[in-house]
N, C-alpha and C positions, 0 to 999 in steps of 0.2 A: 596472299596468305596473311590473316591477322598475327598479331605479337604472341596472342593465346594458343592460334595453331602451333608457331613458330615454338613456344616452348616445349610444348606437347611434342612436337617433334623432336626435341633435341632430348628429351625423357622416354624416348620412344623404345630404348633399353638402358641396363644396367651396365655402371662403369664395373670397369673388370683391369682396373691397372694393376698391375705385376707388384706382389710384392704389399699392396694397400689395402690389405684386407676391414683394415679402419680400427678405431680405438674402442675397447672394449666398456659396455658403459653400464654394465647389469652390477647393481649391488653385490653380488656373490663374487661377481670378473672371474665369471666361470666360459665366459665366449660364449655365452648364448644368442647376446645383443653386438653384432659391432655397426661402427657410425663413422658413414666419412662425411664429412660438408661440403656441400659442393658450391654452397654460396652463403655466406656469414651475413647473419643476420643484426638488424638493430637493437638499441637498446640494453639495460644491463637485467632487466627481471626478463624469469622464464614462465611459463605459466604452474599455477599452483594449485591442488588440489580441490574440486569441484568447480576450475574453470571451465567455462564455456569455450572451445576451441573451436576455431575453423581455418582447416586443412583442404589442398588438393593432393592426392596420392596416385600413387600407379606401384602396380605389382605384379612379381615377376615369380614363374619356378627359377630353378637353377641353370635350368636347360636353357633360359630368355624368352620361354614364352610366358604371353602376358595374361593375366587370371583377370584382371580388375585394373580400371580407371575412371576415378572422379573427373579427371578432364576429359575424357571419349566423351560422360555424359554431360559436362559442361554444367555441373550441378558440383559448387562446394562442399565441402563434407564436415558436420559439426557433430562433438559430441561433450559430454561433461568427463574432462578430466580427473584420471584417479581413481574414478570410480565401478572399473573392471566393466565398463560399456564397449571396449574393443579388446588385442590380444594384450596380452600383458608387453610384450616389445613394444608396442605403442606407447602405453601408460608410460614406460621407462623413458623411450627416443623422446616424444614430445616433451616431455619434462627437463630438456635439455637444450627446449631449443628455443631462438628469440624472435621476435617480429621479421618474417619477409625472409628468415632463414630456408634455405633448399640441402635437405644431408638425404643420405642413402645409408637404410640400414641391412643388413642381415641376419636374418634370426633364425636361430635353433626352432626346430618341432616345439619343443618344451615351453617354445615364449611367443609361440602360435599357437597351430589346431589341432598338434598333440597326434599320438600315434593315428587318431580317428580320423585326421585331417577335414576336409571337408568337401566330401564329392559332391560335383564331378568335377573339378574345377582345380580342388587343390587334393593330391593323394596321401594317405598316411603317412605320418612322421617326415612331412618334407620340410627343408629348408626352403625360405622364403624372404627374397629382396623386395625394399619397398623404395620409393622416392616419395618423401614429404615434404612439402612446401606448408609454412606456418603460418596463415593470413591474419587472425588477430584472438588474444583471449580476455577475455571477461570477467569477473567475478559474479557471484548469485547474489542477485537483487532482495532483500530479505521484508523488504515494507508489500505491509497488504494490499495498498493500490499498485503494486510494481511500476514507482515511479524516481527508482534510482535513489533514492537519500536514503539507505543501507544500505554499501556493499559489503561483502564479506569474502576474504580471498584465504585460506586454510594454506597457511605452511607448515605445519603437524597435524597429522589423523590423530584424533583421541581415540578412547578407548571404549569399547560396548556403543548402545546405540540408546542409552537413557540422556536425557538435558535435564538443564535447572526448568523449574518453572515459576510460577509468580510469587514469590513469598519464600523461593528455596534461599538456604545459607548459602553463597560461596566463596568460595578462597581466589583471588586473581591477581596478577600483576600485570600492569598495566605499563604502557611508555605512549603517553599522547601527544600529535606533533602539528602544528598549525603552521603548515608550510615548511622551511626546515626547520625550525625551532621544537625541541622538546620543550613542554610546558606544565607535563606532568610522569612525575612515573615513579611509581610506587606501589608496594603489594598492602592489600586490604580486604575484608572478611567482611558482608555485609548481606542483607537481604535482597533480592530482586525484588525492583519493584518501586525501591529508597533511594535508588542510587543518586537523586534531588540532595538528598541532605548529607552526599559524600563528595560532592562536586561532582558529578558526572552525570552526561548527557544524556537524554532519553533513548536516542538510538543505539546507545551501548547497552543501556540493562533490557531493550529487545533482542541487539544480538547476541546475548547469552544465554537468553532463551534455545539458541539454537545449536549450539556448544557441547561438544563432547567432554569430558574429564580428559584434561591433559592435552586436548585440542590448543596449539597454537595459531592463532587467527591475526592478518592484517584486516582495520573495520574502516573502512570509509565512510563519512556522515558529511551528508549534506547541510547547512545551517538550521534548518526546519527541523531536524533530528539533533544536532547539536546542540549551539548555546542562542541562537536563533538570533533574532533582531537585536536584542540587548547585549549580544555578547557576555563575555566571564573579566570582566576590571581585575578578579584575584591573578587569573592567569595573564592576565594583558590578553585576551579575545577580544578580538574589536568584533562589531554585528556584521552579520552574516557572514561569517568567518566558518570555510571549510573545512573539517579535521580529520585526521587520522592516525589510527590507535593501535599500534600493538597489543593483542591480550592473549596471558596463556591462563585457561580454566585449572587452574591446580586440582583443585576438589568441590565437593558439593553433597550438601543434603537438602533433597528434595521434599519440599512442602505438602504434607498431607493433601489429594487431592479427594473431592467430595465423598466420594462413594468411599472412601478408607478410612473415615472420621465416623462415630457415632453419635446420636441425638445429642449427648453430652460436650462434647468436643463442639460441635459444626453451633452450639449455642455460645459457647465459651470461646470459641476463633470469633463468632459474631460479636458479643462484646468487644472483644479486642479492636478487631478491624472498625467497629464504628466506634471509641474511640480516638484512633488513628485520624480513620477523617474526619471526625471535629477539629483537631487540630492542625490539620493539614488545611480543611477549610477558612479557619482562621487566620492561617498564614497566608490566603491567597493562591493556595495551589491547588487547583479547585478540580483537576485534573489526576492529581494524585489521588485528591479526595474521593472523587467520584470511584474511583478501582476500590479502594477500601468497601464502600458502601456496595458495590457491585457484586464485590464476594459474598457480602451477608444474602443475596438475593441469589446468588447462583447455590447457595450453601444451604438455603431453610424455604426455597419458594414450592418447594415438590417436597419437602419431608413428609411424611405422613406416619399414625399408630403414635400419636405424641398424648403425652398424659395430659391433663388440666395446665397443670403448670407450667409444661411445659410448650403448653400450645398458645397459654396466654403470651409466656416469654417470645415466643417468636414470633408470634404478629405485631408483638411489640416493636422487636427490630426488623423485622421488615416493612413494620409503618415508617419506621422512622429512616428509613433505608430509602426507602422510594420518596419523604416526602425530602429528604438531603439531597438525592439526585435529583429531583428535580432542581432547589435551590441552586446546584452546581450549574446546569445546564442553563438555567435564567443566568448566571452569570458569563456563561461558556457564548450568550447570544444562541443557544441550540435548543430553539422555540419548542420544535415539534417532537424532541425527546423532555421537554421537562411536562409539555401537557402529557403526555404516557407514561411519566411517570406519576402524576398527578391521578391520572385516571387511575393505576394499582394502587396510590393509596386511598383513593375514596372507593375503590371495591373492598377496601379493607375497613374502611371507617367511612362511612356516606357521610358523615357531617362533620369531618373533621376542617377545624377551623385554616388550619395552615394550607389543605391540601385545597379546596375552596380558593383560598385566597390566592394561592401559586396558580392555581388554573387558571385563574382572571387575568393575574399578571401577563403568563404567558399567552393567551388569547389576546390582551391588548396590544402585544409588542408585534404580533399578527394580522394587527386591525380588523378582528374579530368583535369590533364593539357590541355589537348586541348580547353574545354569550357573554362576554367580559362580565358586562352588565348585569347578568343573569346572578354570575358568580359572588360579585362582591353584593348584592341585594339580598343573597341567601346568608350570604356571613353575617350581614347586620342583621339579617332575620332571627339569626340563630344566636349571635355576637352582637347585639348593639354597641356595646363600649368599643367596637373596633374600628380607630380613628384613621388609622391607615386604608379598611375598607374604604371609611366615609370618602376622605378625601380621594381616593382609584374610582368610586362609584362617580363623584364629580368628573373629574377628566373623563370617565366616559361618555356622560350624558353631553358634556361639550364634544368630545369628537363627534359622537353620532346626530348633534345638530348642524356641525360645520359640516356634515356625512349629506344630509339631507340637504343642505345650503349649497354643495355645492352639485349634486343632484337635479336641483331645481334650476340651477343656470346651464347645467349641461342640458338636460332635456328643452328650457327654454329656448338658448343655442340650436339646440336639432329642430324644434319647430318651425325657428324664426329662418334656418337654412331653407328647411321643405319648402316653405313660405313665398319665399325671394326665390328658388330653384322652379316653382310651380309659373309664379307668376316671370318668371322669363321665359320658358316655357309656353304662355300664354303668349307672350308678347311675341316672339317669335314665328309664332302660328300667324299671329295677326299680319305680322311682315310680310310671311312669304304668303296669305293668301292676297294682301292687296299687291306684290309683285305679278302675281298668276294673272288675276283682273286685268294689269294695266297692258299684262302680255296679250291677252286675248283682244282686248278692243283695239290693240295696235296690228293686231293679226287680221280685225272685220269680224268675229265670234260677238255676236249678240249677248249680250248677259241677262240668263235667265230673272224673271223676277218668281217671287214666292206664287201670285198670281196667275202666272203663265204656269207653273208648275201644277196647279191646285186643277187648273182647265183641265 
C-alpha cells in the first residue's frame, strides 16, 4: 500500500469523538461552520483572497456515507480563493488553514447546497462533513507575460467591481519592505501612471490598476518591476533587490476614458499628454514617455466629423505622436516598433524630414543598409542642409561596401571549397580506379584497351 493509499484510508470516514463537535469558525458563530484539526499545519499566513489553492478532500453525509473524493480520483483539487467558486463553508475553513494542514469540518445546509441540496448524491438541506488537506496557495500573477514579477495576494475585498486606470487620481497608503526592513510607508494622492516621479516602482502603479476601492492588497515585485538593476540609494535598495508592498486603495477618480471625452477634450488631453512626454523624454524616461504619446494615438487615431481646425490640430499631434515614439523606441533599442511608427508618420506627411530620417536610423541599427540608404538620400533630396543625413548616408555607403567585401570573400570561400572538394573527389576516383586495375591484373583479367573495345 503507497503513503497515499495509506492516508486515504485512514480519511476513509469522519471522526465522530464524543463531545468534539469542533470550534465554530463562521463570521456570524452561528454553528454553521465547525473545524476540528486533525493535523496542524506549517507556517504563520493563511491563504488570502483570490489565492490559488490546492486541496485533497473527501466528503461525507451524516449517515458516513461517502458523496465525493479528490483522492479516490487521485487528482488534486484547485480553485481561486474567496471568490464563491466552491460552498461558502469552504471559502470560510480554508481561510483558516496553513500549509500541509489536515482539519475536518461540518457544515450547515446554509454553508452548503442549501435546501435544493444537490441530487442525487447530496439531498435537501443536509448537513455535510468534509476532510481538507491544504497543499499550497498562490497569489495571481498580474504581469502580461505571466511571468511572476507581480504578485498580488488581497487581504481586504474592496468594494464594487470599477479600478483605477491610466491617468486615474488615487488616494493610497503604502508600507514597502525590502526584506524585513520597511523602507517606505506613507499615504499619497497621485496619478497612475507617474508613480516614477513619487518614488515608486512600476509594478505598483500596474497593480493598481487592478484594485478595488478600499481593497487592501499584499504586492510582490520582482526587481524587473521594481527598482531594477540600479536600485533606489534614497531608500537604501541595492540592485536587483526584491520587494514588497502593503497598499490599501482608499479612493479613486477614474480617468476619462476615450469614447467619454469629446472632439474637444480628447485634443486638449492630447496637448497635455504630449507635453508630459517632452519632458519625460528629456528626463530619460523614455518609457514614461512613450504612454503619454500612446494616448494621443489611442485618443485621435479613429476620431472622425472633425471640422478644418480641428483636423489640422490632430494630425498635428498625431505626427508628432508617432514621430516621438518612434524616437523613444530608437532609444528603448525597439527597432521594429520605431520603423512603425515611422511608417504612421510618413502616411501622415510622406516627406516629413524627421520621420525619413528615424526610418533610416532604425533600418540601419537592422542592417537594412540599402533602405537606410534609400531614406537618408531622399532627406538630402528633399533637405540638403541636413548634415546628420549626410554623415548616416556615409556610414551607410561604408557598411554596404564592407557588405559587398565581405560577400565576395564568402562566395570566393564557397568556390575555392567546390574547387578543392571536386578536385578530391577527382583524385579519389583516380585512386580507387588504378586500385581496381592492379586488382584485376593480379587476378589474370586482361585489360581492355580503347581498341579492343572499338573492334
Amino acid at each position: 500500500m503507497t503513503a497515499e493509499e495509506a492516508k486515504a484510508g485512514e480519511m476513509s470516514a469522519p471522526a465522530r469523538a464524543e463531545g468534539d463537535a469542533g470550534a465554530d469558525i463562521t463570521p456570524k458563530q452561528d454553528g454553521g461552520v465547525l473545524k476540528i484539526i486533525k493535523k496542524e499545519g506549517t507556517g504563520t499566513e493563511s491563504p488570502m483572497i483570490g489565492d490559488k489553492v490546492t486541496v485533497h478532500y473527501t466528503g461525507w453525509l451524516l449517515d458516513g456515507t461517502q458523496f465525493d473524493s479528490s483522492r479516490d480520483r487521485k487528482d488534486k483539487f484547485s480553485f481561486d480563493f474567496g471568490k464563491g467558486e466552491v460552498i461558502k463553508a469552504w471559502d470560510i475553513a480554508v481561510g483558516t488553514m496553513k500549509i500541509g494542514e489536515i482539519c475536518q469540518i461540518t457544515c450547515k445546509s446554509e454553508y452548503a447546497y442549501g435546501s435544493a441540496g444537490s441530487p442525487p448524491k447530496i439531498p435537501p438541506s443536509a448537513t455535510l462533513i468534509f476532510e481538507i488537506e491544504l497543499f499550497e496557495f498562490k497569489g495571481k500573477d498580474l504581469t502580461d507575460d505571466e511571468d511572476g514579477g507581480i504578485i498580488r495576494r488581497i487581504r481586504k475585498k474592496g468594494e464594487g467591481y470599477s479600478k483605477p486606470n491610466e491617468g486615474a487620481l488615487v488616494e493610497i497608503e503604502i508600507e514597502g519592505r525590502c526584506g524585513d526592513r520597511v523602507f517606505d510607508k506613507r499615504e499619497l494622492r497621485y496619478e497612475v501612471g507617474e508613480g516614477e516621479n513619487y518614488d515608486l516602482p512600476p509594478g505598483l502603479d500596474k497593480a493598481l490598476q487592478k484594485m478595488e476601492k478600499l481593497e487592501e492588497s499584499v504586492i510582490y515585485l520582482k526587481s524587473s518591476y521594481g527598482f531594477g538593476s540600479t536600485g533606489k540609494p534614497k531608500f537604501q535598495i541595492p540592485p536587483d533587490a526584491e520587494l514588497q508592498y502593503e497598499v490599501k486603495l482608499k479612493t479613486f477618480e477614474k480617468a476619462k476614458d476615450s469614447w467619454e471625452m469629446n472632439t474637444e477634450e480628447k485634443l486638449e488631453q492630447g496637448s497635455i499628454a504630449k507635453e508630459k512626454g517632452t519632458q519625460y523624454f528629456k528626463e530619460g524616461k523614455y518609457k514614461r514617455a512613450a504612454l503619454q504619446y500612446k494616448k494621443i494615438v489611442s485618443w485621435l487615431e479613429h476620431e472622425s466629423g472633425l471640422s478644418d481646425a480641428e483636423e489640422t490640430k490632430a494630425k498635428s499631434l498625431r505626427l508628432a505622436a508617432h514621430l516621438n515614439l518612434a524616437m523613444c523606441h530608437l532609444k528603448l533599442k525597439e527597432y521594429s516598433q520605431a520603423l512603425e511608427n515611422c511608417n504612421k508618420a510618413l502616411e501622415l506627411d510622406s516627406n516629413n524630414e524627421k520621420g525619413l530620417f528615424r526610418r533610416g536610423e532604425a533600418r540601419l541599427a537592422v542592417n537594412d543598409f540599402e533602405l537606410a540608404r534609400a531614406d537618408f538620400q531622399k532627406v538630402l533630396q528633399l533637405y540638403p542642409t541636413n548634415k546628420a543625413a549626410k554623415a548616416q548616408l556615409v556610414i551607410c555607403q561604408q557598411k554596404i561596401r564592407e557588405q559587398h567585401e565581405r560577400e565576395k570573400k564568402m562566395y570566393a570561400n564557397m568556390f575555392q571549397r567546390l574547387a578543392d572538394k571536386e578536385a578530391k573527389l577527382e583524385a579519389d576516383t583516380v585512386r580507387k580506379d588504378d586500385a581496381e586495375m592492379k586488382d584485376n591484373k593480379q587476378n589474370g583479367v586482361e585489360e581492355k584497351t580503347e581498341v579492343d573495345i572499338e573492334a
